[in-house]
C-alpha positions in Angstrom: 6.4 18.6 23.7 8.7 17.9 27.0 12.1 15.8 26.0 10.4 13.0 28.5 7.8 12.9 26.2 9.1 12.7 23.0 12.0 10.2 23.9 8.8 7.9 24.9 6.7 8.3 21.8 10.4 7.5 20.2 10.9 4.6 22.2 7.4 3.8 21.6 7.5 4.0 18.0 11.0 1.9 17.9 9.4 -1.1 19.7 6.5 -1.5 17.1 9.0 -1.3 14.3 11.1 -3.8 16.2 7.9 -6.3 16.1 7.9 -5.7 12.7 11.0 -6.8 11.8 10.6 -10.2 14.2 7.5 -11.1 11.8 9.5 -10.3 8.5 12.9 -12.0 9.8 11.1 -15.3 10.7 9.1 -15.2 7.4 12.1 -14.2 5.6 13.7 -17.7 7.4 11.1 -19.6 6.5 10.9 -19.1 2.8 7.5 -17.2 2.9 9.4 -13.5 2.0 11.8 -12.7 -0.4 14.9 -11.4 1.4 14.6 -7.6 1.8 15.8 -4.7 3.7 14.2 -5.7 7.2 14.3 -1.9 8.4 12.8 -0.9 5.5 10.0 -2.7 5.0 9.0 -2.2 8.8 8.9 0.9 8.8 7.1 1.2 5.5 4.3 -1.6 7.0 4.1 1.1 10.3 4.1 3.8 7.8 0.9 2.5 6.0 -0.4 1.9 9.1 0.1 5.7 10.9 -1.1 7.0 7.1 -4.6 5.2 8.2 -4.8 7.0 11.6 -3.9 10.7 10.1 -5.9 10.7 6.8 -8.7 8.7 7.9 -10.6 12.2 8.0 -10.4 12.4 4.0 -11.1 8.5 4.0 -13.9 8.7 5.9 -17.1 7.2 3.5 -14.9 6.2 0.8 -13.0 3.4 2.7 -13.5 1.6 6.3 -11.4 -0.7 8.5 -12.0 -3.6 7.3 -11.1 -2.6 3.5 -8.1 -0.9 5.5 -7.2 -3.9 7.5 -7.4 -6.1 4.3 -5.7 -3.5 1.9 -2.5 -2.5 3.7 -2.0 -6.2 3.7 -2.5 -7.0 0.3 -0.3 -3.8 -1.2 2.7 -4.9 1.4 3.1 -8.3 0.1 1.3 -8.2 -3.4 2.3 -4.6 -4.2 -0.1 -2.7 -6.8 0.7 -4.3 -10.4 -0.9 -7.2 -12.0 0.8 -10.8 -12.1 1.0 -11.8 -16.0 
């Protein structure tokens, strides 16, 4: 991969984190998120979301987009335990 390249898959990358962040600043303002590491959790949201895009081949039958779309959701902002 030519440096040219890379720098703009970079660059790319650092933009969608950046939107990230706006979202989870603003709700973090607003009283709709708990204050967090802003990095953090944007790059753990984009995370989830790459994770989608390279093991969708061993997903493939056992979950679709929509579950996906509705799932990556619910673990960022519910996380994976029950409320009591």
């Amino acid at each position: 991969m030519s440096k040219e390249l890379l720098y703009s898959l970079l660059d790319s990358e650092r933009r969608h984190i950046e939107e990230f962040e706006k979202v989870i600043k603003e709700g973090i303002k607003k009283g709709v998120f708990k204050p967090t590491n802003v990095r953090m959790l944007a790059n753990m949201i984009k995370m989830l979301i790459d994770t989608w895009v390279i093991k969708r081949w061993d997903l493939k039958g056992k979950v679709n987009l929509k579950e996906m779309e509705k799932g990556i959701p619910n673990i960022v902002f519910s996380g994976i335990t029950r409320k009591n």
